[in-house]
C-alpha positions as CSV (number, residue, x, y, z in Angstrom):
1,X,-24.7,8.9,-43.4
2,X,-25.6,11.1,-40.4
3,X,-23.3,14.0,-39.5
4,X,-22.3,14.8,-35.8
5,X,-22.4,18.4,-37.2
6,X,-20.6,19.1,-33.4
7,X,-17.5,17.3,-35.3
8,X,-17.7,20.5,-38.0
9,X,-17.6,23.6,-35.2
10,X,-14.5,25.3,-33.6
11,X,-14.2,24.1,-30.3
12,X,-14.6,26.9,-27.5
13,X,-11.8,27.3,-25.9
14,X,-11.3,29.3,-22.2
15,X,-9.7,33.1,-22.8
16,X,-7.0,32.7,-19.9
17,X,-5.1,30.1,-22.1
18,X,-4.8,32.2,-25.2
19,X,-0.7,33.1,-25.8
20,X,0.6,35.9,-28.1
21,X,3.7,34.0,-28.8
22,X,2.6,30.5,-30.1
23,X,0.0,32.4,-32.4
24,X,2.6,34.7,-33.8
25,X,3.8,31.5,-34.6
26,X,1.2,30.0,-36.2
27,X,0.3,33.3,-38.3
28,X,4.2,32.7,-39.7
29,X,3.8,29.1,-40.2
30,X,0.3,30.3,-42.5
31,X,2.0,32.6,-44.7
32,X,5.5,30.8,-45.0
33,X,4.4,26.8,-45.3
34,X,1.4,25.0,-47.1
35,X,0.8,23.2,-43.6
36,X,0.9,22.7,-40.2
37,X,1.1,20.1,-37.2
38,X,0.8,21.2,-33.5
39,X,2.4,17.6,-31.6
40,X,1.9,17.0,-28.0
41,X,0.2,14.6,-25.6
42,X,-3.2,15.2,-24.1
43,X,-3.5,17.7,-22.0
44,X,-0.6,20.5,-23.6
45,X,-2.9,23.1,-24.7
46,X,-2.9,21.9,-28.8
47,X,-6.7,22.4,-29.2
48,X,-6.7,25.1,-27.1
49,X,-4.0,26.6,-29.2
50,X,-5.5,25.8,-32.7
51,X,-9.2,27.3,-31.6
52,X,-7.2,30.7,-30.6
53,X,-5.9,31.0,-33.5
54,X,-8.7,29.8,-35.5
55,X,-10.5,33.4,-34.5
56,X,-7.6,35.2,-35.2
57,X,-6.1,33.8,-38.7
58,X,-8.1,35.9,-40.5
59,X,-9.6,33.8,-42.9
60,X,-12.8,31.3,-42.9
61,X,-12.2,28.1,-40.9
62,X,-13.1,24.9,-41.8
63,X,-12.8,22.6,-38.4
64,X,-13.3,18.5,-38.7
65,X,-12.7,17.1,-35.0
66,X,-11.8,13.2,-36.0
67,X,-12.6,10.4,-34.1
68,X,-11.3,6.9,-34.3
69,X,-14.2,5.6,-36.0
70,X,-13.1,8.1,-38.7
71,X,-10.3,5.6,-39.7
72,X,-12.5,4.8,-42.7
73,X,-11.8,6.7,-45.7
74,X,-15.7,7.4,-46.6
75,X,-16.1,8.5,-43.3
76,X,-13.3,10.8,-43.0
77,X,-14.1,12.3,-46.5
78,X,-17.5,13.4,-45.9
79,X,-16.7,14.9,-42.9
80,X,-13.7,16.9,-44.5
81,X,-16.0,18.0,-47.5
82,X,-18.4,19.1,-45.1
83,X,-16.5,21.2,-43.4
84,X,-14.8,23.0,-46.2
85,X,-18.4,23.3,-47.9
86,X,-19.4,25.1,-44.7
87,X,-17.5,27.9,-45.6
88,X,-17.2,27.6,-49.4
89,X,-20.7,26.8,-50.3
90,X,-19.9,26.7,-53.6
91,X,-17.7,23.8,-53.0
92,X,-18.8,20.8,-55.3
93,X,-17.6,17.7,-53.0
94,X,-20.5,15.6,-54.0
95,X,-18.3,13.9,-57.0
96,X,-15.4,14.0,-54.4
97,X,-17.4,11.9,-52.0
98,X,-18.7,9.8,-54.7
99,X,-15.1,8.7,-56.0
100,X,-13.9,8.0,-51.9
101,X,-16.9,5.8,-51.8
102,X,-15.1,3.4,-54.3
103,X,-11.7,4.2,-54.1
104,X,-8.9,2.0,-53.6
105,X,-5.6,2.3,-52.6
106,X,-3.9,3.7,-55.7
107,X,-6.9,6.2,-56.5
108,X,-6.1,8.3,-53.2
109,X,-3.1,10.4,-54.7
110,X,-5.6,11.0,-57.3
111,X,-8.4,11.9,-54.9
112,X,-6.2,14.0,-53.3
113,X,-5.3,15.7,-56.8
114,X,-8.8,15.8,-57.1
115,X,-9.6,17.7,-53.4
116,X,-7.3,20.6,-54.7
117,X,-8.5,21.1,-57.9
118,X,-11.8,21.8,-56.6
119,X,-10.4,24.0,-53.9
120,X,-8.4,26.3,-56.5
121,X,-11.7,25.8,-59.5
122,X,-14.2,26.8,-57.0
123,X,-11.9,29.7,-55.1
124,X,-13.4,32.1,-52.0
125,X,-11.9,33.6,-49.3
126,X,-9.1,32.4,-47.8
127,X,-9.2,29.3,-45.9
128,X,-8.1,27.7,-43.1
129,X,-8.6,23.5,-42.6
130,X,-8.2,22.5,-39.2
131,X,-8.1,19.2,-38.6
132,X,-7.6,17.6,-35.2
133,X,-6.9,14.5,-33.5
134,X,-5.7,13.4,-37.2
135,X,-3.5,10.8,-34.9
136,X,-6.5,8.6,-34.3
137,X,-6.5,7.6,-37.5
138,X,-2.9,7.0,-38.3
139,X,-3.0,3.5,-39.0
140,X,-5.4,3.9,-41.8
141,X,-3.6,2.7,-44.8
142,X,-4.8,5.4,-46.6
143,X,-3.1,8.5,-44.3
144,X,0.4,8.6,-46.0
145,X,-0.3,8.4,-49.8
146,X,-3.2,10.8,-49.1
147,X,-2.0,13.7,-46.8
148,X,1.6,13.3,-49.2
149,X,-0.1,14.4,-52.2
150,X,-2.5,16.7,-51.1
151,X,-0.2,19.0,-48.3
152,X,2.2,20.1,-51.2
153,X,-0.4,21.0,-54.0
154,X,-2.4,23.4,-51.3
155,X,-2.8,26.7,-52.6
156,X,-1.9,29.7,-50.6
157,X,-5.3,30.9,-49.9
158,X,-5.9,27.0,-48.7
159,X,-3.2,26.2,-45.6
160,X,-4.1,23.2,-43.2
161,X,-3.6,22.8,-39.6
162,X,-3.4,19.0,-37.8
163,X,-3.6,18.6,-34.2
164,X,-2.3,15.1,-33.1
165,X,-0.7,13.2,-30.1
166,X,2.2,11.7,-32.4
167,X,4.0,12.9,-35.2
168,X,2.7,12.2,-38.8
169,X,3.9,9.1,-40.2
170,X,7.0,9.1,-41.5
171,X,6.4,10.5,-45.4
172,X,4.8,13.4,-43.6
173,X,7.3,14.3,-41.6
174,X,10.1,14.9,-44.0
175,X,8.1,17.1,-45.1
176,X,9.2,19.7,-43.1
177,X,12.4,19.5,-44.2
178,X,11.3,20.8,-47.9
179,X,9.7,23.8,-45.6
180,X,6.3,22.8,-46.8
181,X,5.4,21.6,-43.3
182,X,5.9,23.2,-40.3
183,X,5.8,21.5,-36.7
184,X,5.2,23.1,-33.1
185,X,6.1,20.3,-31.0
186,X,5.2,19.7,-27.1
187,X,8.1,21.4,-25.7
188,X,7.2,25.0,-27.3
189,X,3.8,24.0,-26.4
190,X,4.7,24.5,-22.4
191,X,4.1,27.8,-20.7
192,X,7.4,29.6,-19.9
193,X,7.4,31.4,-16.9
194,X,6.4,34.4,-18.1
195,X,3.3,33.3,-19.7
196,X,2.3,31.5,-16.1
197,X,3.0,34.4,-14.0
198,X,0.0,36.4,-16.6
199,X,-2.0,33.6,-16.5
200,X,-2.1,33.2,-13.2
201,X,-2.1,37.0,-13.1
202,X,-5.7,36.9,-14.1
203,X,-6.8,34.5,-11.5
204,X,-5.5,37.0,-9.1
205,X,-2.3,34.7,-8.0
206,X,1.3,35.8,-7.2
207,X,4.5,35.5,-9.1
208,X,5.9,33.1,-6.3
209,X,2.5,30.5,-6.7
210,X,3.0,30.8,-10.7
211,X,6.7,29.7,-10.3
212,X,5.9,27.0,-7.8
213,X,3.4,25.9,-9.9
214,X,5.3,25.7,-13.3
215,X,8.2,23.8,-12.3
216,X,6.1,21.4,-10.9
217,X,3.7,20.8,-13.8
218,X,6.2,22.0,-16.1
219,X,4.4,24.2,-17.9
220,X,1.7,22.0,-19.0
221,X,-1.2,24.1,-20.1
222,X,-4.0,22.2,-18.3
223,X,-2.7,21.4,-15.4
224,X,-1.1,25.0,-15.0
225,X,-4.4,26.2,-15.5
226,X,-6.0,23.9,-13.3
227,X,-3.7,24.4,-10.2
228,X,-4.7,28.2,-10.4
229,X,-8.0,27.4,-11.1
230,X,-8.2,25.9,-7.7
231,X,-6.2,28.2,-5.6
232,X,-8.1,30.7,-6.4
233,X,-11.1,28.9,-5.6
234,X,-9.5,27.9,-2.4
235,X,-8.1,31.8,-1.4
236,X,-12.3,33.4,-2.5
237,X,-13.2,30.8,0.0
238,X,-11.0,31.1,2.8
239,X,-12.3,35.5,2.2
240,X,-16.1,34.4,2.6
241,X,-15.1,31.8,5.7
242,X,-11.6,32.4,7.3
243,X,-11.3,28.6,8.7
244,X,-8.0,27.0,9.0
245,X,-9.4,23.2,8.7
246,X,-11.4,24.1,5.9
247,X,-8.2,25.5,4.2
248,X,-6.3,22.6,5.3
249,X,-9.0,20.1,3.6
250,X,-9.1,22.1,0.1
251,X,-5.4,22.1,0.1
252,X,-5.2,18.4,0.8
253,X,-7.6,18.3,-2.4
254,X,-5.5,19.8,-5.0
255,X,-2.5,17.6,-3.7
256,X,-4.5,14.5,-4.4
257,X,-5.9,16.1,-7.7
258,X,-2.8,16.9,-9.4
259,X,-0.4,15.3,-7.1
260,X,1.8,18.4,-6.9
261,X,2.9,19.4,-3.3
262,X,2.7,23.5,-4.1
């Protein structure tokens, strides 16, 4: 099988959207849970948020972006070994991706069993498994008995971080009530005023447009980030060429864009 080895790097992510308090967050969630699961729709700042943190865990990350046609357990596998061999080379998943290639549904808990063993055998620096868009694959039968055995067993120098549009499946998400998984969820995902007024801050925007523009997007990282984007954009432009029309006309644009009258 032929990796997309862009599936296996941490995303780049733009500095502006980087926030002090959801990463205090998630350096608490690392040293308190085994896991971790940042919820929100598309378009709320979760990859964003994962990559940030990612450079500032302090420890080696292991990133696996999935994609839907991941859904098949083989697939998903190699993809996860190959990431975590990335940065433990000494890593012996070849056995592991032998046994996916044939198992069925009542081997997973033991593949799983088998996944940790070689993490904690094998040892290394402390790691850090990132693995986002897990929700694409949701409906895979083999998601719950899988990600309920292996979550609980991680070691302390092994914690795991899903991105996803949905919560877990069900078994997954009592987890968090036994404190082994922690959940950020869409709502502490949105800017707070605060963190628009410095983020529009750096575009060179006011207080007043950064209120203006977070109760109308209501905090949502990307199109917070765009609206500022753009209005800074329009105010360099209307320094080089002091037209009123023109202003009009880019105005009129980010109305349409984001359908936000600011």
């Amino acid at each position: 099988m032929q990796l997309i080895l862009d599936k296996i790097i941490v995303t780049d992510v733009p500095a502006n959207l980087a926030r002090a308090r959801l990463i205090n967050m998630l350096h608490s969630s690392q040293n308190s849970c085994t896991s971790t699961v940042i919820n929100g729709r598309a378009g709320t700042g979760k990859t964003t948020l994962a990559a940030s943190f990612a450079r500032k865990c302090g420890r080696r990350v292991a990133w696996y972006k999935v994609d839907a046609a991941d859904s098949e357990l083989k697939i998903f596998f190699r993809y996860l070994i190959e990431s975590v061999r990335g940065e433990r080379p000494d890593f012996d998943g070849d056995a592991l991706i032998e046994l996916a290639q044939s198992a069925t549904l009542e081997d997973i808990p033991m593949l799983a069993e088998a996944f940790i063993y070689e993490l904690q055998e094998r040892g290394g620096e402390p790691l850090l498994i990132v693995i986002e868009d897990l929700h694409l694959v949701y409906d895979a039968d083999w998601v719950v008995p899988f990600f309920r055995r292996l979550l609980p067993l991680l070691p302390a120098d092994a914690h795991m971080l899903i991105t996803g549009r949905s919560l877990p499946p069900a078994p997954l998400w009592r987890m968090r009530s036994k404190q082994t998984l922690c959940v950020i969820e869409e709502q502490t995902l949105s800017f707070t005023v605060q963190e628009a007024k410095r983020l529009f801050a750096r575009y060179g925007l006011t207080e007043a447009q950064a209120r203006r523009a977070h109760e109308e997007t209501h905090g949502r990282a990307y199109s917070l980030d765009e609206i500022a984007r753009l209005l800074a954009a329009s105010d360099s432009s209307r320094a080089e060429k002091p037209l009123v029309p023109r202003r009009k006309r880019k105005m009129a644009f980010i109305k349409q864009l984001h359908g936000y009258c600011l």
